[in-house]
C-alpha positions, 0 to 999 in steps of 0.5 A, a space after each residue: 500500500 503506497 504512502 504519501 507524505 507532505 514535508 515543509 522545508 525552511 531554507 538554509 536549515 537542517 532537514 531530517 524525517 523518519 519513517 516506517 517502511 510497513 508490509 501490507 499488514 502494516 507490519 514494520 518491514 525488516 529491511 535488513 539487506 536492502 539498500 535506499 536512495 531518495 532525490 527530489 525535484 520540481 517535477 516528476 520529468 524535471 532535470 534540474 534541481 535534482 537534489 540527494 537526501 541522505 538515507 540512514 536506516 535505524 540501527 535495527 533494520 528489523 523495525 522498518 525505520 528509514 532517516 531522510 536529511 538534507 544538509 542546511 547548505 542543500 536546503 539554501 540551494 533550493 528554489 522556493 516557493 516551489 513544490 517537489 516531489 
């Protein structure tokens, strides 16, 4: 089941979310093994301001947990007011 979650973004601060990765039964999911990227940009099809967060996952895996961050000086660098996906 797809998720969706709306996150505010002050420039030039530190941004950091964490989530929990559920399976269908809502679950957290053992993420042992895996591996995460997250980018974010002005539109689904757009190629400039493509931006990398960084993932971090919990220290147990087991409990599903993903950190997503960017640093102050990459929220600076982003055009605001603007929508990302």
């Amino acid at each position: 089941m797809a998720a969706v979650a709306n996150f505010t973004i002050d420039q030039g601060t530190t941004f950091s979310s964490t989530v929990t990765v559920k399976d269908s039964t809502g679950s957290p999911l053992d993420l042992t093994g895996y591996t995460a990227t997250a980018k974010m940009a002005l539109g689904y099809a757009s190629t400039r301001t493509r931006t990398d967060l960084t993932i971090e996952f919990t220290a147990d895996r087991t409990t599903g947990g993903v950190t997503m961050s960017l640093t102050a000086t990459q929220t600076a660098a982003l055009e605001a007011p603007a929508r990302y996906v």
